[in-house]
C-alpha positions as a Markdown table, in Angstrom:
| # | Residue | x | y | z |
|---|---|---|---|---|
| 1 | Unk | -1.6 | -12.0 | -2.2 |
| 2 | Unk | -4.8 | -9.7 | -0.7 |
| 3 | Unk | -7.9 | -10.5 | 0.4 |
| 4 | Unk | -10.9 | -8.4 | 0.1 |
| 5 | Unk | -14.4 | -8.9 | 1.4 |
| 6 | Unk | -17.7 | -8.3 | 0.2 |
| 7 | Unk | -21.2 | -9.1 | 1.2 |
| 8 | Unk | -22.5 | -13.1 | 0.7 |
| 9 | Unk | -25.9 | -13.8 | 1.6 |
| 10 | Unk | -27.1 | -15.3 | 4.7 |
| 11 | Unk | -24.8 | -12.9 | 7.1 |
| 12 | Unk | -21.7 | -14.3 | 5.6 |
| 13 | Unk | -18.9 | -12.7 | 4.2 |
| 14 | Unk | -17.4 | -13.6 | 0.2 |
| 15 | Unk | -13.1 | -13.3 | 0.8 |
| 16 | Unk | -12.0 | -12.7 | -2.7 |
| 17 | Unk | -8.2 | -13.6 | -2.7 |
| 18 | Unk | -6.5 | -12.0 | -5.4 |
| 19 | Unk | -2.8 | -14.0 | -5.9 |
| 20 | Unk | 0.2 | -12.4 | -8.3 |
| 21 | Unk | 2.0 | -15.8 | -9.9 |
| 22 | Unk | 5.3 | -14.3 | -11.7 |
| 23 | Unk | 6.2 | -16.8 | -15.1 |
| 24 | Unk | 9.6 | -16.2 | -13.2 |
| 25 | Unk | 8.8 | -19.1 | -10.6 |
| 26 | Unk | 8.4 | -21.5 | -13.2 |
| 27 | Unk | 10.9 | -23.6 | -15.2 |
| 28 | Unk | 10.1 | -23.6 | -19.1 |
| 29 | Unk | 10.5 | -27.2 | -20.6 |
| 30 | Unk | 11.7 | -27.3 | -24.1 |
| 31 | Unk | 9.2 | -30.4 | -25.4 |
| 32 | Unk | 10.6 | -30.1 | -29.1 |
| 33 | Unk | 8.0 | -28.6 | -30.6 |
| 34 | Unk | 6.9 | -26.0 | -28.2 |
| 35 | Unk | 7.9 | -24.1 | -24.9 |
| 36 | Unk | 5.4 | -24.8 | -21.6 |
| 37 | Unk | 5.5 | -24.5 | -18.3 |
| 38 | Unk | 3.0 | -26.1 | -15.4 |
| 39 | Unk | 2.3 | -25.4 | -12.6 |
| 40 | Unk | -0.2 | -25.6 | -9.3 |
| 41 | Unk | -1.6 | -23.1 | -6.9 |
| 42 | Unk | -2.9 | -24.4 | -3.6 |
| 43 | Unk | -5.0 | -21.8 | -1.8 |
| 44 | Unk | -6.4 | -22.7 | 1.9 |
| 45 | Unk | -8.2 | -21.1 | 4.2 |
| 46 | Unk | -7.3 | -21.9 | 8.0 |
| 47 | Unk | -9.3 | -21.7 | 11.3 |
| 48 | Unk | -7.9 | -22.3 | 14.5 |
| 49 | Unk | -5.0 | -24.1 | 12.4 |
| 50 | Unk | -7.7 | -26.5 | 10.8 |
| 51 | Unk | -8.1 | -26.0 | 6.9 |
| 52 | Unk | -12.1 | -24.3 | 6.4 |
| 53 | Unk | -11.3 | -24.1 | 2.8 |
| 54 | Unk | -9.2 | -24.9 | -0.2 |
| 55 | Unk | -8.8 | -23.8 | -4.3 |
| 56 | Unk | -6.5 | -26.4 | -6.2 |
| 57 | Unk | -6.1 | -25.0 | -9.1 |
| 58 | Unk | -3.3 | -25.3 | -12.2 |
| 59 | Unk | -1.7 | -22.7 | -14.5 |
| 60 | Unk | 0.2 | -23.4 | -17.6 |
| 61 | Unk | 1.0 | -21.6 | -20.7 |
| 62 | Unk | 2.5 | -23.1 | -24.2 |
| 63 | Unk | 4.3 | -20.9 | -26.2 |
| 64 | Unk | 6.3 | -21.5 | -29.6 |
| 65 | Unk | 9.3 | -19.5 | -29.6 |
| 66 | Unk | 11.5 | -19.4 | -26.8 |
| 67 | Unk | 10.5 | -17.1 | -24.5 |
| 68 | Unk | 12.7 | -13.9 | -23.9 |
| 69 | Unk | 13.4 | -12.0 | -20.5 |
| 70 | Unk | 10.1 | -9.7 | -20.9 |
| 71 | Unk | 8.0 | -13.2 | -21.6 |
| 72 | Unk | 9.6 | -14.3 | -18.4 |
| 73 | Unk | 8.7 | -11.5 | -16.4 |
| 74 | Unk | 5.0 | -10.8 | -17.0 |
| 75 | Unk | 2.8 | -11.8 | -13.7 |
| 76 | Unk | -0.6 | -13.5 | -14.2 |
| 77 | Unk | -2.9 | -12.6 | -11.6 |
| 78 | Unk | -5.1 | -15.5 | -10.3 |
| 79 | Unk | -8.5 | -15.0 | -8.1 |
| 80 | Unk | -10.3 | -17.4 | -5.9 |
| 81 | Unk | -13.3 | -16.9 | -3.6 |
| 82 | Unk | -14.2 | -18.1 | -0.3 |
| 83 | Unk | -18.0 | -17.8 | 1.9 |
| 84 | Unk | -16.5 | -17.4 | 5.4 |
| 85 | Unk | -18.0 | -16.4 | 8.9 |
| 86 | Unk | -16.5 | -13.8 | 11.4 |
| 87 | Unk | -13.4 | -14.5 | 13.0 |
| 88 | Unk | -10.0 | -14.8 | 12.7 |
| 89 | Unk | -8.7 | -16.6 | 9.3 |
| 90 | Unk | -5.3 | -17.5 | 7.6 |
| 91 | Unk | -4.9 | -17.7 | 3.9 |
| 92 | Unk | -2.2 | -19.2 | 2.2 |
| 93 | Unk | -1.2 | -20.2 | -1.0 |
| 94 | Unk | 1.4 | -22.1 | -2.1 |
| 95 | Unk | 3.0 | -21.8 | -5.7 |
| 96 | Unk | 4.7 | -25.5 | -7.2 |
| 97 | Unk | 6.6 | -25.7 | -10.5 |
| 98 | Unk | 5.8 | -29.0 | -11.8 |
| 99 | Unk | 9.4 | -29.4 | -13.8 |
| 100 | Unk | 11.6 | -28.6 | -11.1 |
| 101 | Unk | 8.7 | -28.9 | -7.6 |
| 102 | Unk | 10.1 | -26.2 | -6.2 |
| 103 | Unk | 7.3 | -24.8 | -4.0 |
| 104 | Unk | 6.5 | -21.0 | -3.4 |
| 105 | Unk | 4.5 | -19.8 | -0.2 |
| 106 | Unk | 3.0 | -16.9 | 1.4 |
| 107 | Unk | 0.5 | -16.3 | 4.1 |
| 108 | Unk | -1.5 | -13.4 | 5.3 |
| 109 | Unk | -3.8 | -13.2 | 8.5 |
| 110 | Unk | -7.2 | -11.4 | 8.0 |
| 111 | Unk | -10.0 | -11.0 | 10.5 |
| 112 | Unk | -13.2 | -11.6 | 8.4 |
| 113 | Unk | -15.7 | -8.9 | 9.0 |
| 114 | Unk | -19.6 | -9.2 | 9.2 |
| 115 | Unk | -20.8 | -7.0 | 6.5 |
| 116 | Unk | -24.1 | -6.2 | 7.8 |
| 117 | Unk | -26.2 | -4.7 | 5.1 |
| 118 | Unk | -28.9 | -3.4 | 7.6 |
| 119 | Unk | -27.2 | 0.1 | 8.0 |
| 120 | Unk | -25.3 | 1.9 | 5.1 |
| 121 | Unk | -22.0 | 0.8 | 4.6 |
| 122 | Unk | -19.3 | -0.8 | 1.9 |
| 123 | Unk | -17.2 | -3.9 | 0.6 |
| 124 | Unk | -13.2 | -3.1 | 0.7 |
| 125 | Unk | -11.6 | -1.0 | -1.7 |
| 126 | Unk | -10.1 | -3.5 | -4.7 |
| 127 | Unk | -7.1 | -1.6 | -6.6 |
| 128 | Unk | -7.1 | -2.7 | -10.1 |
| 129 | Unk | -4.7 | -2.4 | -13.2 |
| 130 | Unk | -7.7 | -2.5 | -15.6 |
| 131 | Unk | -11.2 | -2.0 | -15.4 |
| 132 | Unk | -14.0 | -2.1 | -18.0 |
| 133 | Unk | -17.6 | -1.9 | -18.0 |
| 134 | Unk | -18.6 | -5.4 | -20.5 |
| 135 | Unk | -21.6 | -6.8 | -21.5 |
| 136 | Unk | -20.3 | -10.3 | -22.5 |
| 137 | Unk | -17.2 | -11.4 | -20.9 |
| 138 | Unk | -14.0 | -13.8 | -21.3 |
| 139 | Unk | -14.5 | -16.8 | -19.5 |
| 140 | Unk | -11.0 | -16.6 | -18.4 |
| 141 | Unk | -11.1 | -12.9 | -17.6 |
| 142 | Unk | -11.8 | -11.9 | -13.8 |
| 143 | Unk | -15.2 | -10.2 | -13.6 |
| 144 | Unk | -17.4 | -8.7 | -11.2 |
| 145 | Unk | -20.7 | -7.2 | -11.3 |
| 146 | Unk | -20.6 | -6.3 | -15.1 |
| 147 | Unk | -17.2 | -5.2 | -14.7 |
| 148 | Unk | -14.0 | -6.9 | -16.3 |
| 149 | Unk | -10.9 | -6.1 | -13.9 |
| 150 | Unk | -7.4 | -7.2 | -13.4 |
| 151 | Unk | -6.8 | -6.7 | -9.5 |
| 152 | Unk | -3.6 | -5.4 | -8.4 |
| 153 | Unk | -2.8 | -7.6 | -5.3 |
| 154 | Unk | 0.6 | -5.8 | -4.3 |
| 155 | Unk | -1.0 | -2.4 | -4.4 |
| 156 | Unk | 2.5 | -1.2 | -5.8 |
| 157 | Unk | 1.8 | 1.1 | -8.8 |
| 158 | Unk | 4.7 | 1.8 | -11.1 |
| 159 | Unk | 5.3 | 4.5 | -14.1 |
| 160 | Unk | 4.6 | 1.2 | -16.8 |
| 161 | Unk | 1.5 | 1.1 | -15.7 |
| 162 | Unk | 0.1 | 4.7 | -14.3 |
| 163 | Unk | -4.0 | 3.7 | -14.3 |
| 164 | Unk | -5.1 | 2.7 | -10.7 |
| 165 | Unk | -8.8 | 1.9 | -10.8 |
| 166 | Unk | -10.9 | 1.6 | -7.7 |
| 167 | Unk | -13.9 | -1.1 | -7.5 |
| 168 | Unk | -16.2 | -1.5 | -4.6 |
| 169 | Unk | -19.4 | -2.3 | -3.7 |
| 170 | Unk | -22.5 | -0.1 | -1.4 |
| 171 | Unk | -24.9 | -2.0 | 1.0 |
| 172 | Unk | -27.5 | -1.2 | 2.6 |
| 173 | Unk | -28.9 | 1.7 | 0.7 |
| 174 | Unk | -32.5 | 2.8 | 1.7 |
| 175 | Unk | -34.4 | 1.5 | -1.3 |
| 176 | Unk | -36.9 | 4.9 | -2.1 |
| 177 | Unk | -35.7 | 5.9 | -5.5 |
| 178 | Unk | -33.8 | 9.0 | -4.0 |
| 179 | Unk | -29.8 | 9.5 | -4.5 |
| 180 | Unk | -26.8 | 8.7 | -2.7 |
| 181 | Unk | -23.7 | 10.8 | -2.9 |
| 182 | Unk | -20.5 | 9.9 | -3.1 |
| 183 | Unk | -16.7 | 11.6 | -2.5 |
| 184 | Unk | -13.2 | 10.0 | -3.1 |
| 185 | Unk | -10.6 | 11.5 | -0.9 |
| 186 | Unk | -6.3 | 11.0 | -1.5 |
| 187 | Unk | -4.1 | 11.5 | 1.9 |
| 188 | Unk | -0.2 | 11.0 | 1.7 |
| 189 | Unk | 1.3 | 9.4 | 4.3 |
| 190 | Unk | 1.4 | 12.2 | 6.9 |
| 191 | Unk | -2.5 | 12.3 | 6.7 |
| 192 | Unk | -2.4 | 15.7 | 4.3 |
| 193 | Unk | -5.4 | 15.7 | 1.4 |
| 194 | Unk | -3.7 | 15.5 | -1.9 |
| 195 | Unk | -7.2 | 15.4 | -3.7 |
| 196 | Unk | -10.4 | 14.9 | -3.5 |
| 197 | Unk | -13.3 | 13.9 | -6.6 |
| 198 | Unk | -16.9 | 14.3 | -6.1 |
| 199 | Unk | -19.2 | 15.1 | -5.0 |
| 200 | Unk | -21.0 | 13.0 | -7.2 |
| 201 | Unk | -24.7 | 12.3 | -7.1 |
| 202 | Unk | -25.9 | 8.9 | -8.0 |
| 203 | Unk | -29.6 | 7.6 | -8.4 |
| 204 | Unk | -30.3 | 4.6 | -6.2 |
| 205 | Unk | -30.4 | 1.0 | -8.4 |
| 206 | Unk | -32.0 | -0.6 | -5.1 |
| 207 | Unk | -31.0 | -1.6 | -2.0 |
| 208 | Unk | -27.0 | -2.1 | -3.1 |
| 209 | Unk | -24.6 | -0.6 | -6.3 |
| 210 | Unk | -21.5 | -0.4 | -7.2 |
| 211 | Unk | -18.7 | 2.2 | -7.1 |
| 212 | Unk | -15.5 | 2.7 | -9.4 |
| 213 | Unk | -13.1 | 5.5 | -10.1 |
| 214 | Unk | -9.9 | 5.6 | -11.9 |
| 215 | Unk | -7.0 | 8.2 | -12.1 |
| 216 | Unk | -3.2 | 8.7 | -13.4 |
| 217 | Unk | -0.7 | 8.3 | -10.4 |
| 218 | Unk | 1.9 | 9.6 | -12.8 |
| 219 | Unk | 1.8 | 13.1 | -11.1 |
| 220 | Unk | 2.1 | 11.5 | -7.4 |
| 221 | Unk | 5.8 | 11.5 | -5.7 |
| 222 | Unk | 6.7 | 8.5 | -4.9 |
| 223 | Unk | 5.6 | 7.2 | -1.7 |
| 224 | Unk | 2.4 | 5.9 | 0.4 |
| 225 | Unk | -1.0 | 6.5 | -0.1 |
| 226 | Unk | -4.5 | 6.2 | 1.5 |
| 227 | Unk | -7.7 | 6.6 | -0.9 |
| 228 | Unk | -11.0 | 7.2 | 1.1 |
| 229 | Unk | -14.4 | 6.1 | 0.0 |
| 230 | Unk | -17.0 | 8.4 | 1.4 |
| 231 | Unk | -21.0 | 7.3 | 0.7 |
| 232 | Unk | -23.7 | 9.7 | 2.2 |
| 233 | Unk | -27.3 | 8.5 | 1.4 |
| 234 | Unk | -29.4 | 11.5 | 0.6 |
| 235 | Unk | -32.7 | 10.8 | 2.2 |
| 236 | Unk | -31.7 | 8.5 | 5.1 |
| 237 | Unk | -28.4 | 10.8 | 6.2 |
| 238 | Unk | -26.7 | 7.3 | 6.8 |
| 239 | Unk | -23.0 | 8.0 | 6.1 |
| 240 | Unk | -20.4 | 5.7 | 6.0 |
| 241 | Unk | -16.3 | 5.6 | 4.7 |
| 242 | Unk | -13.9 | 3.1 | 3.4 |
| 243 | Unk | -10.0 | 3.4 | 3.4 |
| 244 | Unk | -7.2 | 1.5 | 1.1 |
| 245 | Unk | -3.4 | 2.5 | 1.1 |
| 246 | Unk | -2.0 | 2.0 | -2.0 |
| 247 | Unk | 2.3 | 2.6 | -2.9 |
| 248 | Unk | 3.7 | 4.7 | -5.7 |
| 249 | Unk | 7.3 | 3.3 | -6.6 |
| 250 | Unk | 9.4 | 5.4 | -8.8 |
| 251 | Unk | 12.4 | 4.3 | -10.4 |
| 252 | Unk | 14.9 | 7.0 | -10.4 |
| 253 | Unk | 17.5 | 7.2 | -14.1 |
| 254 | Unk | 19.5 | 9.7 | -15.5 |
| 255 | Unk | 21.8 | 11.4 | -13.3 |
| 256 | Unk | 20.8 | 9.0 | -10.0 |
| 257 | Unk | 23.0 | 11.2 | -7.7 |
| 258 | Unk | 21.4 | 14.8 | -8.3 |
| 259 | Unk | 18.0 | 13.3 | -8.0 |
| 260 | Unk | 18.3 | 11.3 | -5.1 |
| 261 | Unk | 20.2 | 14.5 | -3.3 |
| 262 | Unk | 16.9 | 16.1 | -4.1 |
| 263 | Unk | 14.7 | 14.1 | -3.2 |
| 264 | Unk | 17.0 | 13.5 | 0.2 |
| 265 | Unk | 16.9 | 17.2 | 0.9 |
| 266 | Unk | 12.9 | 17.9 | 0.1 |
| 267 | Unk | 12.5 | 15.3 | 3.0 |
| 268 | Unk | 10.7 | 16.7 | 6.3 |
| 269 | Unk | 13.2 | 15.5 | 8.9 |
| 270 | Unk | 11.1 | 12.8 | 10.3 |
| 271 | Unk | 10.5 | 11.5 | 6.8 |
| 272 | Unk | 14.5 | 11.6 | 6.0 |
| 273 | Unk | 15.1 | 9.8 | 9.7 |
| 274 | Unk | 12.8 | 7.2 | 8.6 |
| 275 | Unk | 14.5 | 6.9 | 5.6 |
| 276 | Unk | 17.9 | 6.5 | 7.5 |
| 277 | Unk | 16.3 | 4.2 | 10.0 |
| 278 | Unk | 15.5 | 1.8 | 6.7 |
| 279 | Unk | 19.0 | 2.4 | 5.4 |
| 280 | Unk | 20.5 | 1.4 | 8.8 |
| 281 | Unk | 18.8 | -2.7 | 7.6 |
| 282 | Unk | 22.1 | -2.7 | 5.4 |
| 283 | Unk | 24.9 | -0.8 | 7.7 |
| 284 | Unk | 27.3 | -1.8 | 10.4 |
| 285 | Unk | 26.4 | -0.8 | 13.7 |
| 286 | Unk | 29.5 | 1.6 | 13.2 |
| 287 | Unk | 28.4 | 3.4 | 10.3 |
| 288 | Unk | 25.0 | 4.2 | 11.2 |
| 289 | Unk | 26.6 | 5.6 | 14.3 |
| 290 | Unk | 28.7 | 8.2 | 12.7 |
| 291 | Unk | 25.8 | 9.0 | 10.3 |
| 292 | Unk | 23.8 | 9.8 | 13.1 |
| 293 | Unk | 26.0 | 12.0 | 14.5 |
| 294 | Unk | 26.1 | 14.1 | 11.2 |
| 295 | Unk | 23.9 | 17.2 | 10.9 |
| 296 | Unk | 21.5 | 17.4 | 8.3 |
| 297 | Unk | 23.3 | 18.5 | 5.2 |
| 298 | Unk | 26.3 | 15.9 | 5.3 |
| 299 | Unk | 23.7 | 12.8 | 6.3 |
| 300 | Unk | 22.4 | 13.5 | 2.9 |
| 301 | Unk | 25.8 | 13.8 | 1.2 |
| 302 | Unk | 27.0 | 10.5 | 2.8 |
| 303 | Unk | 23.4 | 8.5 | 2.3 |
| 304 | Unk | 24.6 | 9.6 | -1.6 |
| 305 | Unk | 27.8 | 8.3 | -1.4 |
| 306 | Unk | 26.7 | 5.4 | 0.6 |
| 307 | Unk | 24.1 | 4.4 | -2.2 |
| 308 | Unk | 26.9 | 4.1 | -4.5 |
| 309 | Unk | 28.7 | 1.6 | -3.5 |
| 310 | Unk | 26.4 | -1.3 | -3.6 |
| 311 | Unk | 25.0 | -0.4 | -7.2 |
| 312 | Unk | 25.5 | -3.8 | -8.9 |
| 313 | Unk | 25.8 | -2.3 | -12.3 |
| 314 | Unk | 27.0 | 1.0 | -12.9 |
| 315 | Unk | 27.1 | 0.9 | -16.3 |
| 316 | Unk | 22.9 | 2.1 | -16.2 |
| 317 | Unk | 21.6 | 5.0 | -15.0 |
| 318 | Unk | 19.8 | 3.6 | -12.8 |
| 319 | Unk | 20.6 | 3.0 | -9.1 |
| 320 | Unk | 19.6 | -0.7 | -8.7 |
| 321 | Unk | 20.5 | -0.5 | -5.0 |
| 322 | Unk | 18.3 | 2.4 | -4.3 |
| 323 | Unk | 15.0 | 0.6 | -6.4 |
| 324 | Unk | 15.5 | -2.8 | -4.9 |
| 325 | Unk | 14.7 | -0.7 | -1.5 |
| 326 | Unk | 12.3 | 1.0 | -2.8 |
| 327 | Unk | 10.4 | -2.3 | -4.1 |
| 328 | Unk | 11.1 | -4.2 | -0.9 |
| 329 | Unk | 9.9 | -1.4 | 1.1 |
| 330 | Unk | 6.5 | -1.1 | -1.0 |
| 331 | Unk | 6.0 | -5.1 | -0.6 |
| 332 | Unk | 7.0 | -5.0 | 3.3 |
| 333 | Unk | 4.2 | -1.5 | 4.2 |
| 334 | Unk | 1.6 | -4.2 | 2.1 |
| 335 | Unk | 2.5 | -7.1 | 3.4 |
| 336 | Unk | 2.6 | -6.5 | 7.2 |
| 337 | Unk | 1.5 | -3.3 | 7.9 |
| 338 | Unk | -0.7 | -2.8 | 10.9 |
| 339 | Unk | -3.2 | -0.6 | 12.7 |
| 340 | Unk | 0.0 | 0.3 | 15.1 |
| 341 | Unk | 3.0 | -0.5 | 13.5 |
| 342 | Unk | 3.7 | -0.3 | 9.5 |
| 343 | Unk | 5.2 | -3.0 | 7.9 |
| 344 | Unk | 9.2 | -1.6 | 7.9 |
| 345 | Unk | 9.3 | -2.1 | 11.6 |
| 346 | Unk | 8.3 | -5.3 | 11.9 |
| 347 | Unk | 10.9 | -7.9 | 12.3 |
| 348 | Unk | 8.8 | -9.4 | 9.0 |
| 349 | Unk | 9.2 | -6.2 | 7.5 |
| 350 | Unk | 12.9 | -5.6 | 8.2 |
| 351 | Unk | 13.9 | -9.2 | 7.5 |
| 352 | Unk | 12.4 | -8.9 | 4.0 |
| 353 | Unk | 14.2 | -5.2 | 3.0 |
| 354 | Unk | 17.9 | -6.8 | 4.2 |
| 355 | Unk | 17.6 | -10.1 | 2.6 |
| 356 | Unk | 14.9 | -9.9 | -0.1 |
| 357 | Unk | 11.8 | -12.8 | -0.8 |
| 358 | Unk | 12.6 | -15.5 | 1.0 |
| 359 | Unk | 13.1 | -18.8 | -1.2 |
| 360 | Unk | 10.6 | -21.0 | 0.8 |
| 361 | Unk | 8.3 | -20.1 | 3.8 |
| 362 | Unk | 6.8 | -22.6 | 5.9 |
| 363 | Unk | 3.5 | -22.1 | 8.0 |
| 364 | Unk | 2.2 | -23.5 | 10.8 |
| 365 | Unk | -1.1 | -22.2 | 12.5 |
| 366 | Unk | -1.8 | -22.2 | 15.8 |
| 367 | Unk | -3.7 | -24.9 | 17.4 |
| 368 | Unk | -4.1 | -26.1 | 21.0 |
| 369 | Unk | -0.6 | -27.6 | 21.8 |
| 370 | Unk | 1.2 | -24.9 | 20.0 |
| 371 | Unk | 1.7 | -21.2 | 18.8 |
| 372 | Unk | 1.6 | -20.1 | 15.4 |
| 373 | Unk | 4.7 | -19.2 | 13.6 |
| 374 | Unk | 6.6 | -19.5 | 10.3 |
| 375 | Unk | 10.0 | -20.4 | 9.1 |
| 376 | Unk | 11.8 | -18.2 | 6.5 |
| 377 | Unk | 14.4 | -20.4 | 4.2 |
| 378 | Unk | 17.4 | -18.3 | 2.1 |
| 379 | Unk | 18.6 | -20.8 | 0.2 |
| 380 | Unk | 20.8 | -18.8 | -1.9 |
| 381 | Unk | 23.8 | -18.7 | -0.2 |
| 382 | Unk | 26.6 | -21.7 | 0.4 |
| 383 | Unk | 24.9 | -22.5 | 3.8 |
| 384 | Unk | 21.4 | -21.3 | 3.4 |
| 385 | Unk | 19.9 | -19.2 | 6.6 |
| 386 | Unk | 16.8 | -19.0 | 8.2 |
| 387 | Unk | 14.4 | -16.8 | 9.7 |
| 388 | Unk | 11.7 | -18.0 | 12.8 |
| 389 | Unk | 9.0 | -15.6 | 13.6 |
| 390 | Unk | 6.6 | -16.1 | 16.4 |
| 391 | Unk | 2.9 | -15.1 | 17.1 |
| 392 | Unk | 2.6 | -15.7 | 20.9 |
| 393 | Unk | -1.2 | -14.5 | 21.3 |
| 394 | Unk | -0.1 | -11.9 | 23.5 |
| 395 | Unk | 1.3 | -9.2 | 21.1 |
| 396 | Unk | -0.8 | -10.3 | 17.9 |
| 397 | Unk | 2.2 | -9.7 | 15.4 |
| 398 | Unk | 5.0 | -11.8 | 14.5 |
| 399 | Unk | 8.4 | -11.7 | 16.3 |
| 400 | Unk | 11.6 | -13.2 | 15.4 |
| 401 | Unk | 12.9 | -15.6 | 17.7 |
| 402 | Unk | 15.7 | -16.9 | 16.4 |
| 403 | Unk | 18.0 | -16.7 | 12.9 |
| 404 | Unk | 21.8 | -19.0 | 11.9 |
| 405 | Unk | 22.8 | -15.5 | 10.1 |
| 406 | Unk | 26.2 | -14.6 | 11.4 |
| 407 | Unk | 24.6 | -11.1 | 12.2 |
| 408 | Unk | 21.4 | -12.2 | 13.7 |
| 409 | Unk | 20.1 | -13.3 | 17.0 |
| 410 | Unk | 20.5 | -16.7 | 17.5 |
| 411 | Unk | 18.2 | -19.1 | 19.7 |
| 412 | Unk | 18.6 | -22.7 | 18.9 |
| 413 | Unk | 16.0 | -23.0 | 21.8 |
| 414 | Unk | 13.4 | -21.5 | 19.6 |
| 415 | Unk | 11.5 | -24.8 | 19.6 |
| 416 | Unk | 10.4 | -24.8 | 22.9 |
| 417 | Unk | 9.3 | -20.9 | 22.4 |
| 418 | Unk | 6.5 | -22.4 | 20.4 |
| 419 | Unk | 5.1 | -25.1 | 22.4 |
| 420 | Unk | 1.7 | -23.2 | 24.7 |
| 421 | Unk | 2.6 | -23.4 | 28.6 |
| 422 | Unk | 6.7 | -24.2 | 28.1 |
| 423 | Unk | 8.8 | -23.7 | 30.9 |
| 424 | Unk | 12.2 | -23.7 | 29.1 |
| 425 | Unk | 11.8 | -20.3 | 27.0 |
| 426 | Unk | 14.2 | -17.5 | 27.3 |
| 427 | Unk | 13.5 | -13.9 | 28.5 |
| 428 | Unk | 14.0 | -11.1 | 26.2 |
């Protein structure tokens, strides 16, 4: 799930969430003439833990043959659209299976912006899949503007599909029939330009127009990205910028250990420490000791070796060990990345590499009597484990307070950790 804003009237703001639904969450029902599944998507809006908004919606698809593991794993990408004022908000959506009522959830905290349209500036970036200039369009497509797109809420871009389209929106143009220029800027993740497209001169439509781009990410390494929107208006000098990250994921085949040594080795050393760092989610305290202590040349030889062992099918040449990192990574920098931590060093973040997607997650907002803070459930495992994380106002991220995993800290106090003004909480 994302959220991006753009510019409603009246000095609101329009929150545009854009909600991946994998057919894998849903349980396909054999009704003797055809295969269906059903299910409902609850989106809500919270404000100081009272629900400002909601989008009930249902999805279902009938199909008649049985459908096969690519059927299965297609994702259907659902949009709803909110008019919200500034402040602090909480979106979630939850995802139920009608056959089996299994519930899926996930939550993201978003301060809503003013997007004042009395001085140049721009809506968020919105990464898309697919994006076509149409006259008429699908009624069940996702369009904006005269534009048909298919938003891509993860930001993850992968080799299958190598287009990423941008899509924004300019405000706040000075309405004189001159021109506005525009530049769109790629940084990697240390902040170096990889490219940069423009300068391209547009003729004002008015007061407000739209921007897109599009380009191949098949010649980026793997990795994290940040495209910047840059909008100069010509006769005004008003300037103004707009950043996204984005993730390139890059599954790795033929022979997996001579191109993860190479990629190991063309690592800066901060970039292969952080790698280690992630690694160290899955290792004993002993072992990330003696890897440490390694120099340079023999961490990357043992990082190889250690990637082998947990490769749950050998027979491919693929590393599935090394590409369920990868993907858990990409989902953890998007998910709970912030303006001073990214998402792997969050407890959220680090919680979600080790173990995976959690089966259920349960939400509750702050209010006057209590803090906000979620529960993460594993259910796949004989006992089932879970995760609490905290958001105590003063650090404005979500820590964990307490797990029942065998290697985890363990508070059974947590309780009281979430009640405002306790006494009984524990000092870390």
């Amino acid at each position: 799930m994302d959220v991006h804003q753009f510019r409603e009237a009246n000095g609101n703001t329009e929150a545009v969430v854009n909600l991946t639904v994998p057919k894998t969450l849903f349980n396909w029902i054999d009704n003797g003439e055809n295969y269906e599944f059903e299910g409902v998507v609850d989106v809500r809006v919270f404000i100081n833990g009272n629900i400002a908004a909601q989008d009930v919606f249902h999805v279902r698809e009938s199909v008649v043959d049985r459908p096969g593991p690519t059927e299965r794993q297609v994702r259907m990408v659902q949009q709803s659209r909110f008019v919200l004022t500034k402040g602090s908000a909480v979106f979630s959506a939850s995802i139920t299976d009608l056959a089996s009522n299994e519930v899926h959830k996930v939550t993201k905290n978003v301060i809503i912006r003013t997007i004042d349209d009395s001085y140049l500036t721009t809506s968020d970036l919105l990464f898309c899949t697919f994006l076509k200039s149409e006259r008429l369009m699908d009624e069940n497509s996702i369009n904006r503007n005269g534009y048909m797109i298919t938003p891509n809420p993860s930001s993850v871009f992968r080799l299958e599909k190598p287009m990423l389209y941008a899509y924004s929106e300019v405000y706040g143009l000075q309405d004189d029939g001159g021109t506005y220029t525009v530049n769109y800027i790629l940084f990697n993740r240390s902040g170096k330009e990889v490219f940069r497209r423009g300068p391209f001169v547009r003729n004002k439509p008015g007061e407000s127009s739209v921007e897109t781009m599009g380009f191949n990410v098949m010649g980026l390494l793997a990795g994290r990205y940040r495209l910047r929107l840059e909008v100069i208006d010509n006769q005004s000098d008003q300037n103004t910028f707009m950043d996204q990250e984005f993730i390139i994921v890059k599954e790795l085949s033929n022979n997996f250990n001579n191109n993860f040594t190479m990629i190991l080795d063309a690592m800066e050393n901060d970039e292969l420490q952080d790698f280690i760092d992630i690694v160290g989610y899955f290792m004993s305290e002993s072992e990330f000791q003696t890897l440490m202590k390694e120099n340079r040349g023999d961490r990357i030889m043992k990082l190889v070796d250690y990637f082998e062992k947990p490769d749950s099918d050998r027979k491919t040449k693929e590393n599935e060990f090394y590409n369920q990192i990868y993907t858990r990574l990409a989902l953890a920098e998007k998910q709970f990345s912030n303006r001073n931590l990214s998402g792997r060093k969050t407890d959220r973040g680090r919680v979600l590499i080790r173990f995976g997607r959690p089966t259920n997650i349960e939400t509750y907002p702050a209010n006057k009597n209590r803090y906000s803070y979620e529960i993460w459930h594993y259910d796949d495992s004989d006992d089932g484990f879970i995760f609490v994380f905290i958001n105590n106002d003063a650090v404005s991220m979500y820590e964990q307070i307490h797990s029942n995993h065998p290697d985890e800290f363990q508070n059974y106090g947590w309780k009281d950790m979430v009640v405002r003004e306790s006494t009984n909480l524990i000092n870390f």
